[in-house]
PyMOL Python script that loads the backbone (N, CA, C, O; Angstrom):
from pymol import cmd

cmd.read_pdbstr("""\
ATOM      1  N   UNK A   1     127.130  72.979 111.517  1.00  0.00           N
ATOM      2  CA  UNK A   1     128.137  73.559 112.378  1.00  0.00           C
ATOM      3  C   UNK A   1     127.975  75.078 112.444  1.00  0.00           C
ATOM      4  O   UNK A   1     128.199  75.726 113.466  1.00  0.00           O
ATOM      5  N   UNK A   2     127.549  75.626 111.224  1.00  0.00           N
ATOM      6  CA  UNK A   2     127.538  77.247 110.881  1.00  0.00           C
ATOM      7  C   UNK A   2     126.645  78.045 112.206  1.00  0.00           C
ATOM      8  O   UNK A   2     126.923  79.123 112.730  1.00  0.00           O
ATOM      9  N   UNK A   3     125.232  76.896 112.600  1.00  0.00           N
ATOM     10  CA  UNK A   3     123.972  77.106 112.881  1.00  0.00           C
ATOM     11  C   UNK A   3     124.210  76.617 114.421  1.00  0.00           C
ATOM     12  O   UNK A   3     123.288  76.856 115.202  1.00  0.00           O
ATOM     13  N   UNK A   4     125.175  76.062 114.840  1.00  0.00           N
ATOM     14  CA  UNK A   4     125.317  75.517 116.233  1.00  0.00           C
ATOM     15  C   UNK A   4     125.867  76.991 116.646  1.00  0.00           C
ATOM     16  O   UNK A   4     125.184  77.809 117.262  1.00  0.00           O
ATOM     17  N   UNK A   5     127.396  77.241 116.153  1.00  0.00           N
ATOM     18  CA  UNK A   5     128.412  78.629 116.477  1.00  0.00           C
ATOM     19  C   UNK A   5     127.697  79.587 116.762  1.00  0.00           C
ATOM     20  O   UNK A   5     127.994  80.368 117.666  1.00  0.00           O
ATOM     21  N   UNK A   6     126.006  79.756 115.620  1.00  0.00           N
ATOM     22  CA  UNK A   6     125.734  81.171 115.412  1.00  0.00           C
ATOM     23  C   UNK A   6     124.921  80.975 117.186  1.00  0.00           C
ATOM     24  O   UNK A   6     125.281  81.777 118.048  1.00  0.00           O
ATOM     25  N   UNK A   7     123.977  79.995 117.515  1.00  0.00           N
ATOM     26  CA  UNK A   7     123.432  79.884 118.347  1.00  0.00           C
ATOM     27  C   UNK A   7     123.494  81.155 119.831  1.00  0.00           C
ATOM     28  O   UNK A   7     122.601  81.758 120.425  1.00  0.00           O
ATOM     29  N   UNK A   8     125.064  81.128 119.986  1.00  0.00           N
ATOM     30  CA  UNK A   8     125.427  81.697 121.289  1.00  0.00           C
ATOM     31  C   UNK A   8     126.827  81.375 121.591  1.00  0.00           C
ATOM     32  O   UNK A   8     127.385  80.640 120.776  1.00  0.00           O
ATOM     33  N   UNK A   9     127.545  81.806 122.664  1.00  0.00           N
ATOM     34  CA  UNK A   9     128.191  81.216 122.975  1.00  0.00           C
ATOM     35  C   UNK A   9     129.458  80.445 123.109  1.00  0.00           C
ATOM     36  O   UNK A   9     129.324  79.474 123.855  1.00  0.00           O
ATOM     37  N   UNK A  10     130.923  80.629 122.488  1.00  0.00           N
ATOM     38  CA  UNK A  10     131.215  79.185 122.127  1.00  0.00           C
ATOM     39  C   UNK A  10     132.328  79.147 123.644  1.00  0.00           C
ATOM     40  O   UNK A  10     132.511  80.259 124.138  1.00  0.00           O
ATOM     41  N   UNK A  11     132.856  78.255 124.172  1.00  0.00           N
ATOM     42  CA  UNK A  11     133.760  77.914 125.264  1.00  0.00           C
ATOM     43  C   UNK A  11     135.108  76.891 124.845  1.00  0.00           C
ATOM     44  O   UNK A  11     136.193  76.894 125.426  1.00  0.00           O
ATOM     45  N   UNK A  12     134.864  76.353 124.117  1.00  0.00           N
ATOM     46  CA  UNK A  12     136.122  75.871 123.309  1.00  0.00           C
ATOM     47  C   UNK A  12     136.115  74.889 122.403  1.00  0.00           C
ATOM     48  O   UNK A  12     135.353  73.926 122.482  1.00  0.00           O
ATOM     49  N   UNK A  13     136.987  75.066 121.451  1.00  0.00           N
ATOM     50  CA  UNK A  13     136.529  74.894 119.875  1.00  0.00           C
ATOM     51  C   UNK A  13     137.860  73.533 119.956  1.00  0.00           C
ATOM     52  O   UNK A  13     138.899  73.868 120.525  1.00  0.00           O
ATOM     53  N   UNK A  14     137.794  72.322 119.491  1.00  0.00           N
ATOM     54  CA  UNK A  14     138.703  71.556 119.542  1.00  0.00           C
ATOM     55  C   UNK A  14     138.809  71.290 118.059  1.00  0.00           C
ATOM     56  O   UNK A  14     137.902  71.092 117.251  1.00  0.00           O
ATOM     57  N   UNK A  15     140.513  71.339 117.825  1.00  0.00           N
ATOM     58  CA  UNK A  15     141.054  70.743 116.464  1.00  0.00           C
ATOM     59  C   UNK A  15     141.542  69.473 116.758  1.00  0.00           C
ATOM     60  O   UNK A  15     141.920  69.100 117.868  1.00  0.00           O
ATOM     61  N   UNK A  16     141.520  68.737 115.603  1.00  0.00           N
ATOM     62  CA  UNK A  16     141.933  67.386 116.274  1.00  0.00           C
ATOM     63  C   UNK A  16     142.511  66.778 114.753  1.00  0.00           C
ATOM     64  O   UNK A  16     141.777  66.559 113.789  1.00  0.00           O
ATOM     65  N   UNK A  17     143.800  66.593 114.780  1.00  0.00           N
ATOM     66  CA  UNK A  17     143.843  66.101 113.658  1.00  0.00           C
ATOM     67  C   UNK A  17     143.816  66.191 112.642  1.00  0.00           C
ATOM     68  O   UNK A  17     143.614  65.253 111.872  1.00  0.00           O
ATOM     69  N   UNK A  18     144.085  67.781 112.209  1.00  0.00           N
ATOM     70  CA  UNK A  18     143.719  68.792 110.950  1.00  0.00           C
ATOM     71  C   UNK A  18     144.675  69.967 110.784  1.00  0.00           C
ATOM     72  O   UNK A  18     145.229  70.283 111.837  1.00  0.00           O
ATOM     73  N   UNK A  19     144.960  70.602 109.840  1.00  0.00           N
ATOM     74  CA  UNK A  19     146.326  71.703 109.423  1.00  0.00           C
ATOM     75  C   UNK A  19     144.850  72.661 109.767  1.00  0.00           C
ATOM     76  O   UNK A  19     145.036  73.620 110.516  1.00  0.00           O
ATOM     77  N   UNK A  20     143.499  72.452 109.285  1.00  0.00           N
ATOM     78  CA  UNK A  20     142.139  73.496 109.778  1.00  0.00           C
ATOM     79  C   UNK A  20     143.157  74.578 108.565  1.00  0.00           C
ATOM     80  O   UNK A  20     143.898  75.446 109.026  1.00  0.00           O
ATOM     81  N   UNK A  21     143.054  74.378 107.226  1.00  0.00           N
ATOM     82  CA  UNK A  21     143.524  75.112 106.430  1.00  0.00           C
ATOM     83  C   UNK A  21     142.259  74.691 105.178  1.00  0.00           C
ATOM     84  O   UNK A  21     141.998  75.513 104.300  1.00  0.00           O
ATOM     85  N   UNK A  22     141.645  73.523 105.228  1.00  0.00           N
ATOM     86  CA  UNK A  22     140.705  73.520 103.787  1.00  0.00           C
ATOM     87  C   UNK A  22     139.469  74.241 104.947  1.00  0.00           C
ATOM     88  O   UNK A  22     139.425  74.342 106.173  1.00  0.00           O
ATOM     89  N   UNK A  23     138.419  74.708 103.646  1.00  0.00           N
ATOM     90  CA  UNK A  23     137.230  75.354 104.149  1.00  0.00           C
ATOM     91  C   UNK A  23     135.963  74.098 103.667  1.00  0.00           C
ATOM     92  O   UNK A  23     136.068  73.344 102.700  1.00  0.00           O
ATOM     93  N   UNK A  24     134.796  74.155 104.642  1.00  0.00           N
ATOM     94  CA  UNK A  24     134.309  75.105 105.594  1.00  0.00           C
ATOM     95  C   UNK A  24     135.423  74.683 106.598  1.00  0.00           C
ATOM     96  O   UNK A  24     136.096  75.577 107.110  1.00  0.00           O
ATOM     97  N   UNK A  25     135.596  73.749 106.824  1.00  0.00           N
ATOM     98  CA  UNK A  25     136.686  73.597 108.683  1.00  0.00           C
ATOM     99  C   UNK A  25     137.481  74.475 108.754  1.00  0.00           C
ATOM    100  O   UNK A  25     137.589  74.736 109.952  1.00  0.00           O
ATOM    101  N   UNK A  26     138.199  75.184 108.106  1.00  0.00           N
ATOM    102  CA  UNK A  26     138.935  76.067 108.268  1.00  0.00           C
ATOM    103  C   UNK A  26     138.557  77.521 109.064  1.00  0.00           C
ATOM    104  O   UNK A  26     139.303  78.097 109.855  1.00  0.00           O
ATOM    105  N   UNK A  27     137.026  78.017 108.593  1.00  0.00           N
ATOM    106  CA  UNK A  27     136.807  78.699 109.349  1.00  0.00           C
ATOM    107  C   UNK A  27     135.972  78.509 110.766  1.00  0.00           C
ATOM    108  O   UNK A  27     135.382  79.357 111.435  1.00  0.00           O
ATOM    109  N   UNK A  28     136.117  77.265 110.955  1.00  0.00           N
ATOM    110  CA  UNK A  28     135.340  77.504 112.330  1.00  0.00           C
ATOM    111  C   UNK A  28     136.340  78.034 113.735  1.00  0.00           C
ATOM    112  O   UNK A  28     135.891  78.162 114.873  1.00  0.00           O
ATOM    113  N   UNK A  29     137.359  78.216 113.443  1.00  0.00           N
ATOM    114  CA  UNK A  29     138.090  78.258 114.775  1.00  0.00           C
ATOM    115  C   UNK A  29     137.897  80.097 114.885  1.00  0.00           C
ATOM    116  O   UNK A  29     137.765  80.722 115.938  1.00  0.00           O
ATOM    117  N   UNK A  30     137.925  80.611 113.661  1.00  0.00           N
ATOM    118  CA  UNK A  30     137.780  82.338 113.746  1.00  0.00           C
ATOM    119  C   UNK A  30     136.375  82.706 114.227  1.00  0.00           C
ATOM    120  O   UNK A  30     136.053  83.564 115.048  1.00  0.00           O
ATOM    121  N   UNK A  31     135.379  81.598 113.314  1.00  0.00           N
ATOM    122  CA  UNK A  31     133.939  81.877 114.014  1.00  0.00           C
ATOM    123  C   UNK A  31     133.981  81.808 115.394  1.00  0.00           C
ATOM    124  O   UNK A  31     133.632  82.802 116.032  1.00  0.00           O
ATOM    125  N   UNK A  32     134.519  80.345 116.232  1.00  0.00           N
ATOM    126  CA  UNK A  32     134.128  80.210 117.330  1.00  0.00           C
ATOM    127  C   UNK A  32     134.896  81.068 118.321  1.00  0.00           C
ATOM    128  O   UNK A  32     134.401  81.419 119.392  1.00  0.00           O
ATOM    129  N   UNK A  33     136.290  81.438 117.874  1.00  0.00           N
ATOM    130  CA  UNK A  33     136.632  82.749 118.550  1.00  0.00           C
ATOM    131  C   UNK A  33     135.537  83.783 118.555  1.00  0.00           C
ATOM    132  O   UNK A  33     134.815  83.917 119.543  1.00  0.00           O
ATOM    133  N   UNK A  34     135.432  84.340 117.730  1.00  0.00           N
ATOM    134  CA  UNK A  34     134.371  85.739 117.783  1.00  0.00           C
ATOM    135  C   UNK A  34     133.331  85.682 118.822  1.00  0.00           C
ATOM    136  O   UNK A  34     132.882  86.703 119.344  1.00  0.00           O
ATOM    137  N   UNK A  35     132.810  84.071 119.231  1.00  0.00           N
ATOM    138  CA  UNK A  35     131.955  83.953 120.607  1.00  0.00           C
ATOM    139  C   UNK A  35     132.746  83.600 121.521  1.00  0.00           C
ATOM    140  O   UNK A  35     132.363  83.069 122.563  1.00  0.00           O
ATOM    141  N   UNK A  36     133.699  83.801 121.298  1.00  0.00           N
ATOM    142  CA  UNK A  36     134.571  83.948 122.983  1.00  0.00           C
ATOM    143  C   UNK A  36     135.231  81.963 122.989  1.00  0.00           C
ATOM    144  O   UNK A  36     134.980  81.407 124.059  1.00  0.00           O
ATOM    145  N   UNK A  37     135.662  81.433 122.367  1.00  0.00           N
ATOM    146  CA  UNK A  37     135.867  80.292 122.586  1.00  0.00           C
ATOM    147  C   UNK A  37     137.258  80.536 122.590  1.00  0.00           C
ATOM    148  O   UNK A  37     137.669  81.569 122.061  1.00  0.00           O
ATOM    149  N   UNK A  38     138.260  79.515 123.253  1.00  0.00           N
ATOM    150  CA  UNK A  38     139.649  79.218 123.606  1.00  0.00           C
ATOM    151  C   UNK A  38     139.655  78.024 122.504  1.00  0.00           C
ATOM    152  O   UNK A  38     138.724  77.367 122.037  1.00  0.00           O
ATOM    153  N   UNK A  39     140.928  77.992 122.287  1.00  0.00           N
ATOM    154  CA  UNK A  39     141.079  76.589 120.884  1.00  0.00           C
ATOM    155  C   UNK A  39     141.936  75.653 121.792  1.00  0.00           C
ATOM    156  O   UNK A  39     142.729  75.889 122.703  1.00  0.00           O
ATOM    157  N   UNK A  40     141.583  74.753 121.335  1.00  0.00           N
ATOM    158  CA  UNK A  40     142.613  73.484 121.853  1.00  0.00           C
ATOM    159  C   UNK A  40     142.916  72.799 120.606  1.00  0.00           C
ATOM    160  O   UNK A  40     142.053  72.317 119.872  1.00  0.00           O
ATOM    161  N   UNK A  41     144.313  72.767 120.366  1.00  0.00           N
ATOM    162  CA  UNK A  41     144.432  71.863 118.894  1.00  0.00           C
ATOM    163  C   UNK A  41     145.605  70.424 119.407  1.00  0.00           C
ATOM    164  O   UNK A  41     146.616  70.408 120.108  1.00  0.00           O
ATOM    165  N   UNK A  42     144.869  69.372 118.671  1.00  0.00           N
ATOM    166  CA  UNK A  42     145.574  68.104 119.360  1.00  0.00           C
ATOM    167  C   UNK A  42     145.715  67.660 117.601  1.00  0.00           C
ATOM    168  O   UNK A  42     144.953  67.369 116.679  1.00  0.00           O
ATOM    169  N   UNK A  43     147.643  67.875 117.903  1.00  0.00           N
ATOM    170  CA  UNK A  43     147.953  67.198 116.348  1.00  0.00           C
ATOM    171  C   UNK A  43     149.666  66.794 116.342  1.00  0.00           C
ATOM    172  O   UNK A  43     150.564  67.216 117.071  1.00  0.00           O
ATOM    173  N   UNK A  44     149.698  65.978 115.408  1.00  0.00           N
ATOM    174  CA  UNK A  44     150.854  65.328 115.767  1.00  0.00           C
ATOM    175  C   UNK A  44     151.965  65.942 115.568  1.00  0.00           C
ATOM    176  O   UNK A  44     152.943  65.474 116.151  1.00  0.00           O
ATOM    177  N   UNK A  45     152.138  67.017 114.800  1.00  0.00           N
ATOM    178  CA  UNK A  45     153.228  67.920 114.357  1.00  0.00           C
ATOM    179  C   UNK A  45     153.150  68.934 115.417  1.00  0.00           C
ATOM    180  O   UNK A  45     154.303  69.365 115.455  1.00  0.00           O
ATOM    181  N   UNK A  46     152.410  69.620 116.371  1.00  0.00           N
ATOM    182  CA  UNK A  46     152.299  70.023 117.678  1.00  0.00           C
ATOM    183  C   UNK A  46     152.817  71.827 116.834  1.00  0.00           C
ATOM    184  O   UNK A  46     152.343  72.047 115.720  1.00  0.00           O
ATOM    185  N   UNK A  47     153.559  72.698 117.350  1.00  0.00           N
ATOM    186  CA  UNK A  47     153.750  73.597 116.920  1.00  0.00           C
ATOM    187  C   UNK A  47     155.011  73.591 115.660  1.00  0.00           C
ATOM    188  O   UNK A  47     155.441  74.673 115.259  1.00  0.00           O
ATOM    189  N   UNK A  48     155.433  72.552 115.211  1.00  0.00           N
ATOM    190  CA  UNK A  48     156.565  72.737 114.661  1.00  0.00           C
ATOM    191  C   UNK A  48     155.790  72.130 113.077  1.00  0.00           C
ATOM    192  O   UNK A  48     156.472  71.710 112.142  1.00  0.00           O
ATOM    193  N   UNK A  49     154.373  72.198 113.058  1.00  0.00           N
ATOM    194  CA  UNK A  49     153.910  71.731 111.695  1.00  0.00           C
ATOM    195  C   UNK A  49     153.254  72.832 111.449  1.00  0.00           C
ATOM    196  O   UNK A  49     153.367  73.884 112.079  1.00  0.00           O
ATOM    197  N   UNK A  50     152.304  72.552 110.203  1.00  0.00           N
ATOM    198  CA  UNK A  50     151.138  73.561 109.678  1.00  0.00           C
ATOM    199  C   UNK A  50     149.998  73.331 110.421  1.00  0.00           C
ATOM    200  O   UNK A  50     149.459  72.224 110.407  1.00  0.00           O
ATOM    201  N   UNK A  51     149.530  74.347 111.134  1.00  0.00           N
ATOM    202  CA  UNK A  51     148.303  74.313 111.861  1.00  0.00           C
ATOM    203  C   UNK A  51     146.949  74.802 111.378  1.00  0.00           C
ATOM    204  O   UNK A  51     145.789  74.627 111.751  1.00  0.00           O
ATOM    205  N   UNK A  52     147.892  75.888 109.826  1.00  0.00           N
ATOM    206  CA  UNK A  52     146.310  76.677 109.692  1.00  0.00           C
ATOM    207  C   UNK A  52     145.415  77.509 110.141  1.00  0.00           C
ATOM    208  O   UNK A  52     146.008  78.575 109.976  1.00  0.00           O
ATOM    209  N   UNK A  53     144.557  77.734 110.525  1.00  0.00           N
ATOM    210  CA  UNK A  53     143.532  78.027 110.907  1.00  0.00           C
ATOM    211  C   UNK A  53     144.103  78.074 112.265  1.00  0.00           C
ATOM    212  O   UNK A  53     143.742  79.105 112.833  1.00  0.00           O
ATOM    213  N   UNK A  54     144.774  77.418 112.906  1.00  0.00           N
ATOM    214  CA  UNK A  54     144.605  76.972 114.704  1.00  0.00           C
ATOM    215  C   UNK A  54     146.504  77.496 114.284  1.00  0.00           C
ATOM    216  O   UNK A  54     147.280  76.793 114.931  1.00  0.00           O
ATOM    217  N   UNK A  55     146.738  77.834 113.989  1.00  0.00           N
ATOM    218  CA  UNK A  55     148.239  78.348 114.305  1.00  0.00           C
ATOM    219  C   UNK A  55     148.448  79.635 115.040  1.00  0.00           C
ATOM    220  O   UNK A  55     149.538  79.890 115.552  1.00  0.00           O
ATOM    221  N   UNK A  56     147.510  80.384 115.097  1.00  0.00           N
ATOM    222  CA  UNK A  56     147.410  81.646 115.865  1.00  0.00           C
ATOM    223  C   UNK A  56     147.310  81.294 117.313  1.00  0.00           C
ATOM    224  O   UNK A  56     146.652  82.194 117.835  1.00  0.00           O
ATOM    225  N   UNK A  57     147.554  80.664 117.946  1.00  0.00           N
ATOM    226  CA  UNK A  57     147.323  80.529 119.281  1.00  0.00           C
ATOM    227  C   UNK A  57     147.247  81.867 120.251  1.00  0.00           C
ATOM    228  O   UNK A  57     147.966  82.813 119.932  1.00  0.00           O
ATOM    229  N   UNK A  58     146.427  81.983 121.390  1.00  0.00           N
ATOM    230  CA  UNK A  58     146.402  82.866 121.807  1.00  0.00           C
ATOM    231  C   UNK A  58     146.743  82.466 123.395  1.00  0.00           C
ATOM    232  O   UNK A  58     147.036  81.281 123.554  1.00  0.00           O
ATOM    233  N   UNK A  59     146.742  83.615 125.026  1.00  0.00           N
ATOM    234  CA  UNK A  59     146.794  83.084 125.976  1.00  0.00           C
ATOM    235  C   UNK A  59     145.589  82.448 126.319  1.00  0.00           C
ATOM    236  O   UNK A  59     144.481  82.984 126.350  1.00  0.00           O
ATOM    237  N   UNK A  60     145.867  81.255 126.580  1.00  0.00           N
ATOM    238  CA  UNK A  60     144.504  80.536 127.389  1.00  0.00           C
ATOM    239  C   UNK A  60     143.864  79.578 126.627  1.00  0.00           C
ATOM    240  O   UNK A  60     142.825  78.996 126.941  1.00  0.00           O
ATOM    241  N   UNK A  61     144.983  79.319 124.875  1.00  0.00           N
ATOM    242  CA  UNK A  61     144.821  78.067 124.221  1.00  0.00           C
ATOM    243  C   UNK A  61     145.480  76.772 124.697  1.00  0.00           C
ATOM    244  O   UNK A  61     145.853  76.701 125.868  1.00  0.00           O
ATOM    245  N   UNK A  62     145.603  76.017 124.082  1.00  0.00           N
ATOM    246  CA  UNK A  62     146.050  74.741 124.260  1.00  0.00           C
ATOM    247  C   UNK A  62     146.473  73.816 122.981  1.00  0.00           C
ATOM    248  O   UNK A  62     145.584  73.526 122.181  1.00  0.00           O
ATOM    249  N   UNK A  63     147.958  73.288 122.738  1.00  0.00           N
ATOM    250  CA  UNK A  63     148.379  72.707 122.078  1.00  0.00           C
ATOM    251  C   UNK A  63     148.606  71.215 122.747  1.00  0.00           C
ATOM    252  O   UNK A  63     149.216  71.139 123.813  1.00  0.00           O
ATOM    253  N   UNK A  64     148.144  70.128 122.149  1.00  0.00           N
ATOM    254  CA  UNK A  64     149.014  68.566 122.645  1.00  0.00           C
ATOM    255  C   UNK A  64     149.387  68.102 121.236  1.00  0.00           C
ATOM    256  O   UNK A  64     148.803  67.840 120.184  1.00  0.00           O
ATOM    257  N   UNK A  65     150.806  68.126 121.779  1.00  0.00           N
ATOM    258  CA  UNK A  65     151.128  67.424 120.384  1.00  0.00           C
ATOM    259  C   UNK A  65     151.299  65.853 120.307  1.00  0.00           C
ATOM    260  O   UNK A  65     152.309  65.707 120.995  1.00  0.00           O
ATOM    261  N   UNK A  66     150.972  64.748 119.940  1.00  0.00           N
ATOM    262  CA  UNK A  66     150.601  63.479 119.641  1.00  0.00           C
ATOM    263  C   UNK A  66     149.799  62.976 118.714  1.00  0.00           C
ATOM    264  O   UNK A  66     149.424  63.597 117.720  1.00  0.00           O
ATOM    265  N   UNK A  67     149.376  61.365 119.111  1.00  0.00           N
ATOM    266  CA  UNK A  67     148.432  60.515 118.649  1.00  0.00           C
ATOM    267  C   UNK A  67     147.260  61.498 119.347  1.00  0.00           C
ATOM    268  O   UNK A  67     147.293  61.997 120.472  1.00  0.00           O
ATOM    269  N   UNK A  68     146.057  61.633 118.165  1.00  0.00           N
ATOM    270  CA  UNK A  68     144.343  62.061 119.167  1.00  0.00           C
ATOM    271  C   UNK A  68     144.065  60.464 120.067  1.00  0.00           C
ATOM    272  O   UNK A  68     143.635  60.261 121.203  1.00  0.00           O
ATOM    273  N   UNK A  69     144.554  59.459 118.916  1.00  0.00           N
ATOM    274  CA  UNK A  69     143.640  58.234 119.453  1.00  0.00           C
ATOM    275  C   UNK A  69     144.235  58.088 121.102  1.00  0.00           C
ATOM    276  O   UNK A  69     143.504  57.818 122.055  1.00  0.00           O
ATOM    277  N   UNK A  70     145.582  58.308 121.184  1.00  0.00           N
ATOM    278  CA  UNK A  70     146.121  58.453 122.663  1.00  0.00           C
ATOM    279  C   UNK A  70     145.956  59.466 123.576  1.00  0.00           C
ATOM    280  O   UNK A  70     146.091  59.269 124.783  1.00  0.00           O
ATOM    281  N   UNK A  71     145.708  60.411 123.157  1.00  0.00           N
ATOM    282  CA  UNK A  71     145.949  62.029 123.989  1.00  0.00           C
ATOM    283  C   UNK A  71     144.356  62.200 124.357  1.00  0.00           C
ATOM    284  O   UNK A  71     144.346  62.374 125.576  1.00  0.00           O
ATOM    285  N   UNK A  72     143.094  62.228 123.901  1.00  0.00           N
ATOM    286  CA  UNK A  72     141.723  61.973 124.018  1.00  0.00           C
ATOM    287  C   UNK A  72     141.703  61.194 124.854  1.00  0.00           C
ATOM    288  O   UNK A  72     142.229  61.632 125.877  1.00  0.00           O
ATOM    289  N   UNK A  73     141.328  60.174 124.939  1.00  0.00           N
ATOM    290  CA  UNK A  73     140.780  59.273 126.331  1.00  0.00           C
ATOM    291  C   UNK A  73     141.356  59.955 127.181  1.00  0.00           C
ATOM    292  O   UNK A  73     140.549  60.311 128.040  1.00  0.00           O
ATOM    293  N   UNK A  74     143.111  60.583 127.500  1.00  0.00           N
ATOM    294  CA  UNK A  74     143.628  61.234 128.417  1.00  0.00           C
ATOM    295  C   UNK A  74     142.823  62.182 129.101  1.00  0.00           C
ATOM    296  O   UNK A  74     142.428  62.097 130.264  1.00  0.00           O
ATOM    297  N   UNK A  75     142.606  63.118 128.262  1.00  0.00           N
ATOM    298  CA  UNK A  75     141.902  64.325 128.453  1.00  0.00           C
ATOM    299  C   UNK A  75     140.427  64.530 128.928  1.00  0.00           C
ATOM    300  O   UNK A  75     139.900  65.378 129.648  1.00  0.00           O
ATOM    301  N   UNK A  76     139.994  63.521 128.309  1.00  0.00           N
ATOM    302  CA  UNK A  76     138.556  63.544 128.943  1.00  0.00           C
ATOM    303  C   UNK A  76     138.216  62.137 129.742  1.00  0.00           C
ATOM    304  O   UNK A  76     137.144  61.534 129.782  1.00  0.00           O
ATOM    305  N   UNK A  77     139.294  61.860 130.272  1.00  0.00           N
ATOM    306  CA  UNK A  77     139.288  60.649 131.718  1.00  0.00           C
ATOM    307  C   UNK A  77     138.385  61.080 132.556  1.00  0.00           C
ATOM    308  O   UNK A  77     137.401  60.379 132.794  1.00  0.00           O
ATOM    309  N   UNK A  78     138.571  62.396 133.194  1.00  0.00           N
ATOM    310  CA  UNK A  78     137.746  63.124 133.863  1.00  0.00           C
ATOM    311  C   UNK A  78     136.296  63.440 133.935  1.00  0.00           C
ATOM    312  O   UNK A  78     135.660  63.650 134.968  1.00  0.00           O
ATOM    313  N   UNK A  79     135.769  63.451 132.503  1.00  0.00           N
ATOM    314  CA  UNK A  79     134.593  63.620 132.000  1.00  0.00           C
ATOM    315  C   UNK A  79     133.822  61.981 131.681  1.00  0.00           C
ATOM    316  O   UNK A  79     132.727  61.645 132.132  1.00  0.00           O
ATOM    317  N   UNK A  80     134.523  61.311 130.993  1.00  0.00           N
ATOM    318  CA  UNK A  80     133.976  59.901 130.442  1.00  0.00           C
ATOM    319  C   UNK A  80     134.409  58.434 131.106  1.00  0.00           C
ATOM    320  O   UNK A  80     134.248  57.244 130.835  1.00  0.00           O
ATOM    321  N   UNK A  81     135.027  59.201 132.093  1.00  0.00           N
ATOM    322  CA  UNK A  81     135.956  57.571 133.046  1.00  0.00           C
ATOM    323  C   UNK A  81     136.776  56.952 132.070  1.00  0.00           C
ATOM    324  O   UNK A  81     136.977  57.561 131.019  1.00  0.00           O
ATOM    325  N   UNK A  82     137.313  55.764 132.266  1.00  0.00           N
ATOM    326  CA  UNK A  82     138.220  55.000 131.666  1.00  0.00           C
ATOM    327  C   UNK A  82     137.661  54.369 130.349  1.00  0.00           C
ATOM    328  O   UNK A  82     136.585  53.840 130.068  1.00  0.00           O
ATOM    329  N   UNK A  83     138.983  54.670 129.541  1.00  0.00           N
ATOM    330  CA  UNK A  83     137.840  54.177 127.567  1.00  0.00           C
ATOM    331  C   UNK A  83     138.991  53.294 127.815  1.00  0.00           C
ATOM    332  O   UNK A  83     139.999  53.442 128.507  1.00  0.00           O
ATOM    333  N   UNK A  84     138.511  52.193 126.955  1.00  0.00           N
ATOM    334  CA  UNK A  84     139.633  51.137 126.430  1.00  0.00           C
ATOM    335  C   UNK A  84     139.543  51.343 125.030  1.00  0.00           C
ATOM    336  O   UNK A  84     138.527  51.340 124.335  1.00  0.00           O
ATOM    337  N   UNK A  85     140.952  51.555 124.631  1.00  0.00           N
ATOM    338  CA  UNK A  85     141.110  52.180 123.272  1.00  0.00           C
ATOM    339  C   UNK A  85     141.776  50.815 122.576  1.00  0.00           C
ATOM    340  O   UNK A  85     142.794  50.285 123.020  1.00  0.00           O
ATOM    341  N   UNK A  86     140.911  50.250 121.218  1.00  0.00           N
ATOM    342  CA  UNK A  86     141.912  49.381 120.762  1.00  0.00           C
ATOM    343  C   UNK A  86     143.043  49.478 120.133  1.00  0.00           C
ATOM    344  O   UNK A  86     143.291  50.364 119.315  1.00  0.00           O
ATOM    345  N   UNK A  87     143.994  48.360 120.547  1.00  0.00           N
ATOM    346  CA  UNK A  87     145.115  47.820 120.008  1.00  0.00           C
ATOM    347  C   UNK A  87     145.298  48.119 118.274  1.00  0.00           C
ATOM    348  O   UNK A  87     144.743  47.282 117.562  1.00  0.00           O
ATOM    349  N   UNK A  88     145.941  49.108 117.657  1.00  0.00           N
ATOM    350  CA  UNK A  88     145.205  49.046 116.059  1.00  0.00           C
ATOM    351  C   UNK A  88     146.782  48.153 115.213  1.00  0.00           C
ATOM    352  O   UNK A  88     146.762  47.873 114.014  1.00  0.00           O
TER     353      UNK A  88
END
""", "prot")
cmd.dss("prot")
cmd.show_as("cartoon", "prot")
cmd.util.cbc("prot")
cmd.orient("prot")
């Protein structure tokens, strides 16, 4: 992950399911800021939990607060067409 970030680049860094408070995960959202990335954090406590790392939100981030297993297929409908997500 260290070696992807350093590459170039970043456009947006997704949390999914994480406070992004233990390390290494913790620091990737500051790394991938520093290359210009926007955060999107998808977690079930939404702003009213511990985010960690991804609690700094800035303009032009993105919070969904929910299920990932529900809010994902949503989001990237657009990109991957229709997922059938199982029944758990």
């Amino acid at each position: 992950m260290d070696a992807w970030i350093e590459e170039g680049k970043v456009d947006l860094i997704l949390v999914i399911g994480t406070t992004a408070t233990v390390y290494p995960a913790a620091g990737y959202v500051n790394q991938a800021r520093k290359k210009g990335a926007r955060v999107a954090v998808v977690n079930m406590d939404g702003m009213g939990g511990e985010l960690g790392a991804a609690s700094n939100l800035r303009n032009g981030d993105f919070i969904f607060q929910g299920d990932a297993a529900k809010l994902l297929p949503e989001m990237f409908k657009g990109v991957i067409g229709e997922l059938k997500v199982p029944e758990v």
